[in-house]
SESE-771623 format. One record per residue: residue in one letter; x, y, z of N, C-alpha, C in turn; residue number from 1. Coordinates in nm, 3 decimals. Example, Ala and Ser with C-alpha at 12.3 -4.5 7.8 and 13.67 -1.06 7.14 Angstrom:
A / 1.319 / -0.569 / 0.780 / 1.230 / -0.450 / 0.780 / 1.320 / -0.330 / 0.780 / 1
S / 1.285 / -0.225 / 0.708 / 1.367 / -0.106 / 0.714 / 1.290 / 0.003 / 0.787 / 2
This chain:
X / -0.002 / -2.728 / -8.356 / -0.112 / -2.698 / -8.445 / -0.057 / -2.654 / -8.579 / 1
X / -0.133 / -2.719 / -8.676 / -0.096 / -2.675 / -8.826 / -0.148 / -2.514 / -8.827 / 2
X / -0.065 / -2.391 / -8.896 / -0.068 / -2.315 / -8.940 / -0.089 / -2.247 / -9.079 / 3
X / -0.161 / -2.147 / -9.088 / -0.152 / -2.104 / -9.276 / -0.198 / -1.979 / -9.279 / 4
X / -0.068 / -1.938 / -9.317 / 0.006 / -1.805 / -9.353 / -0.077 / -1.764 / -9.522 / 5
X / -0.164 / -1.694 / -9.511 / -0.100 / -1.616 / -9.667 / -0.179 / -1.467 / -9.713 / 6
X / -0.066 / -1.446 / -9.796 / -0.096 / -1.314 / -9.779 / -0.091 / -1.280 / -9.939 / 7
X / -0.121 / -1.159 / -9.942 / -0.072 / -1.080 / -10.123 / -0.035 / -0.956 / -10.106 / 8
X / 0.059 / -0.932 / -10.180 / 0.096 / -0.815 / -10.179 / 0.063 / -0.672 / -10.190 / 9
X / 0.139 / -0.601 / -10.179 / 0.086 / -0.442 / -10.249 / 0.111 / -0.396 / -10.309 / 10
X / 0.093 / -0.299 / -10.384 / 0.161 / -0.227 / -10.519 / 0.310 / -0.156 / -10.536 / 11
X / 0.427 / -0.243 / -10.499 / 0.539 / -0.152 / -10.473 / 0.655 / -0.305 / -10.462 / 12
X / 0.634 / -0.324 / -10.636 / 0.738 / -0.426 / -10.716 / 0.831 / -0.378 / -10.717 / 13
X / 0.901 / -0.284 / -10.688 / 1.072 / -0.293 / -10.665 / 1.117 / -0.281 / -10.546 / 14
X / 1.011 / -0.266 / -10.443 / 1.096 / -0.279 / -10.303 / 1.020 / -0.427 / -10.277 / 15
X / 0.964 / -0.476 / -10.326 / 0.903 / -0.663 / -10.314 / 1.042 / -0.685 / -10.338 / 16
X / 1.112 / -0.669 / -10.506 / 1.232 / -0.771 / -10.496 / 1.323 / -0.762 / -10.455 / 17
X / 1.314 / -0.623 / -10.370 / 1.447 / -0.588 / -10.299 / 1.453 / -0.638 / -10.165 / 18
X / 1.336 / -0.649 / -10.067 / 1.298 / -0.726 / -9.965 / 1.310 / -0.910 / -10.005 / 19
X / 1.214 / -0.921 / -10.100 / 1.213 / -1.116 / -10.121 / 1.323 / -1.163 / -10.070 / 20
X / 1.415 / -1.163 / -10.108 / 1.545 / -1.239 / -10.028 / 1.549 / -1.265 / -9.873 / 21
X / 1.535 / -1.153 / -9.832 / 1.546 / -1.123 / -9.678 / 1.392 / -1.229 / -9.620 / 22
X / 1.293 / -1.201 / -9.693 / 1.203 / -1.288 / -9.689 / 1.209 / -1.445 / -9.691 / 23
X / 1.236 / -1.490 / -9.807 / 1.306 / -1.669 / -9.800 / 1.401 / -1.682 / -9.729 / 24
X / 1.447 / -1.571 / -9.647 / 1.597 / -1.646 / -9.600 / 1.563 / -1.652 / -9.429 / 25
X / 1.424 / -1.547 / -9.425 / 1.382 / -1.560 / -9.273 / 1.296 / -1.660 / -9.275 / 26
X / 1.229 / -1.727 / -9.345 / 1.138 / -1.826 / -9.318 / 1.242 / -1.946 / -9.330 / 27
X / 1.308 / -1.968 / -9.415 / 1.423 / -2.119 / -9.433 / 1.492 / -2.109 / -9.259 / 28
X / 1.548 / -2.000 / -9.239 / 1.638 / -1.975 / -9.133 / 1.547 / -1.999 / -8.972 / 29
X / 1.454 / -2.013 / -8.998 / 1.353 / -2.025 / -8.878 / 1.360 / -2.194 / -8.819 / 30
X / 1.386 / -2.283 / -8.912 / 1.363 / -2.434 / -8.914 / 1.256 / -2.467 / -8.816 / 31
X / 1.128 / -2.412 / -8.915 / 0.996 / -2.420 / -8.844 / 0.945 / -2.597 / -8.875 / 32
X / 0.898 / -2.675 / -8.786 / 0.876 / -2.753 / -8.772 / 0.744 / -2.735 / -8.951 / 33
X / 0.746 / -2.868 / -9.026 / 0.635 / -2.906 / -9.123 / 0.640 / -2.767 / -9.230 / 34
X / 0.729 / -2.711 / -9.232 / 0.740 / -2.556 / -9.294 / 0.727 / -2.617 / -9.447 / 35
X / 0.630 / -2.543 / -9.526 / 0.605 / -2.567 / -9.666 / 0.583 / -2.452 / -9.712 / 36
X / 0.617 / -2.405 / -9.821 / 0.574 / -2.223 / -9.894 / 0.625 / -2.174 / -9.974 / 37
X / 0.585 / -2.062 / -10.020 / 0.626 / -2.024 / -10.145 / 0.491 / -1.915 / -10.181 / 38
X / 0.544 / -1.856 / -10.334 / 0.523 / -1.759 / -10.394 / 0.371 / -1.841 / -10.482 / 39
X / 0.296 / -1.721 / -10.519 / 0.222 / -1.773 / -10.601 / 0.321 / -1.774 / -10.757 / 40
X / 0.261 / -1.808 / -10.886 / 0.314 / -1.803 / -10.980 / 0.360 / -1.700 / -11.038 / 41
X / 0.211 / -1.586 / -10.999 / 0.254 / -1.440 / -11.080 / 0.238 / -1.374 / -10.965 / 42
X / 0.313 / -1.392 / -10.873 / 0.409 / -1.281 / -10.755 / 0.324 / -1.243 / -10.690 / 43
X / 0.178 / -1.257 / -10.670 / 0.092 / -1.150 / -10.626 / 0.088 / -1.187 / -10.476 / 44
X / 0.106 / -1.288 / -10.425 / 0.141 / -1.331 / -10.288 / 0.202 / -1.448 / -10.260 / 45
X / 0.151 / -1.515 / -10.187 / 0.251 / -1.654 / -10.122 / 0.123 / -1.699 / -10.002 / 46
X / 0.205 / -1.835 / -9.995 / 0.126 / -1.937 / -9.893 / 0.212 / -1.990 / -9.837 / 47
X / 0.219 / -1.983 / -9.687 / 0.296 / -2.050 / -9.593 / 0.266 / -2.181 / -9.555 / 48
X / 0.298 / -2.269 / -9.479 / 0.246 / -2.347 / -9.373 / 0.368 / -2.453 / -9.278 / 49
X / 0.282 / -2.394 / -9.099 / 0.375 / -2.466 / -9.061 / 0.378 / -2.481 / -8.911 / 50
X / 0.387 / -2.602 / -8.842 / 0.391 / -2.613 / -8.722 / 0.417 / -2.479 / -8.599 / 51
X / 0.332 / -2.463 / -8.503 / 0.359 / -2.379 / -8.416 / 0.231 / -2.426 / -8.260 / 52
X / 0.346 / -2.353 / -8.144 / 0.227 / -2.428 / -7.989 / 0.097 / -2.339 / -7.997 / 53
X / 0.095 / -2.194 / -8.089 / -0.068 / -2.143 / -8.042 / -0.052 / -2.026 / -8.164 / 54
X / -0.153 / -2.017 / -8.153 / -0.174 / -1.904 / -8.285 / -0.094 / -1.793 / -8.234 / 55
X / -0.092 / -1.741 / -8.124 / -0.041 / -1.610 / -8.067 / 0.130 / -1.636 / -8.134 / 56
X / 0.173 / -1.749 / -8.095 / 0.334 / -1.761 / -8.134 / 0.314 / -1.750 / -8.317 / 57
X / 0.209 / -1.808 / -8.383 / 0.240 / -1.806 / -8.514 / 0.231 / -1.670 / -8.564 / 58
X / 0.107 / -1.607 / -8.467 / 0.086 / -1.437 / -8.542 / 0.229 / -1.360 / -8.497 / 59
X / 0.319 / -1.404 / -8.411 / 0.441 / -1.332 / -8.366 / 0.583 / -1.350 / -8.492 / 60
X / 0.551 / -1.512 / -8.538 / 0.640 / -1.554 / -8.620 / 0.623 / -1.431 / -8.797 / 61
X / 0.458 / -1.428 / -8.813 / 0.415 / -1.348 / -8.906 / 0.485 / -1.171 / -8.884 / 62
X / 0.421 / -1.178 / -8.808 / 0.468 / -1.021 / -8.759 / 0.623 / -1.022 / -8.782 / 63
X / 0.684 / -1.083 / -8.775 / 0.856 / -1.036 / -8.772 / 0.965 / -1.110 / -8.923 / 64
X / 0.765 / -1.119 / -9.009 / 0.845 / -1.152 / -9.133 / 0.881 / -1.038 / -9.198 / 65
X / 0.982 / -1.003 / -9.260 / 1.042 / -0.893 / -9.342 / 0.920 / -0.796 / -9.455 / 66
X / 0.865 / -0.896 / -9.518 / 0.735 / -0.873 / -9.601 / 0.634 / -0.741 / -9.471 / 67
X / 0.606 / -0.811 / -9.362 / 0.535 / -0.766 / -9.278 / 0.629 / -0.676 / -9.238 / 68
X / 0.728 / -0.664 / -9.179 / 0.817 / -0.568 / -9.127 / 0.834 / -0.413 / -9.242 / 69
X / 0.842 / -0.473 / -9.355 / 0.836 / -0.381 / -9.456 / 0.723 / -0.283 / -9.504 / 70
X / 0.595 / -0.328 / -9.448 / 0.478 / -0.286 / -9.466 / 0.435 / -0.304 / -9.581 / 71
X / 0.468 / -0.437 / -9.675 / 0.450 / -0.466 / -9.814 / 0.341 / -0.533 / -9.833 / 72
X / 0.268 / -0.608 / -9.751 / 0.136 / -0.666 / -9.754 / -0.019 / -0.585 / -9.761 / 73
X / -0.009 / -0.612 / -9.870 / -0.213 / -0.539 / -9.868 / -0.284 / -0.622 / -9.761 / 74
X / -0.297 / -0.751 / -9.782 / -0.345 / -0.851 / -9.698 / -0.290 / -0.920 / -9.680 / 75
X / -0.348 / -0.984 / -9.504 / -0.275 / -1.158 / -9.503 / -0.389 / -1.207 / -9.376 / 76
X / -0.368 / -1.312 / -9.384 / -0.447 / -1.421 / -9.277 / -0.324 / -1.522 / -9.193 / 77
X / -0.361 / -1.499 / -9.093 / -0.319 / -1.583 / -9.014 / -0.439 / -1.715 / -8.951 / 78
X / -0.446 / -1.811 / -9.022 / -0.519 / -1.927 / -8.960 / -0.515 / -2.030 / -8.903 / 79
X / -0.531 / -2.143 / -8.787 / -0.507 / -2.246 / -8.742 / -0.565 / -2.358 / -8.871 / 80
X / -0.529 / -2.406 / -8.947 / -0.578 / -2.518 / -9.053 / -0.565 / -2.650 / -8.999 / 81
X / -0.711 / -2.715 / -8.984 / -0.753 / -2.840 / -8.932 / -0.782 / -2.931 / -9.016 / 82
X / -0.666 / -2.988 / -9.104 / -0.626 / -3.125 / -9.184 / -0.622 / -3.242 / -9.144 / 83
X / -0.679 / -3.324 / -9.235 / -0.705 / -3.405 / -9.141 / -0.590 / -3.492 / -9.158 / 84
């Protein structure tokens, strides 16, 4: 099932760029099947997307992103996206 990740951040720009790294390097390092993502333009969040067997495994993949681990997210969604 297609997946889509996204979230925005919270108010706490110097531990964002001190985490980001650790962030792109856990999502590249995953070699998630259809994996597409990135930052918005002006930093305020990002959009994931990417193959996984059930939402439970994708909300697990979310949960043990660094961003999330860090407690840096104001919001995020975890959704199954049905493209056609």
């Amino acid at each position: 099932m297609r997946i889509l990740y996204f979230y925005l951040m919270g108010d706490a720009p110097d531990r964002v760029r001190a985490v980001a790294p650790r962030h792109a390097a856990y999502w590249r390092d995953l070699g998630l099947d259809h994996y597409l993502g990135g930052p918005f333009a002006d930093r305020s969040g990002g959009l994931i997307t990417f193959e996984a067997g059930s939402l439970a495994e994708a909300g697990q993949v979310v949960a043990d992103d660094p961003f999330a681990q860090e407690d840096l997210l104001e919001r995020r969604w975890v959704k199954v996206w049905a493209i056609g």
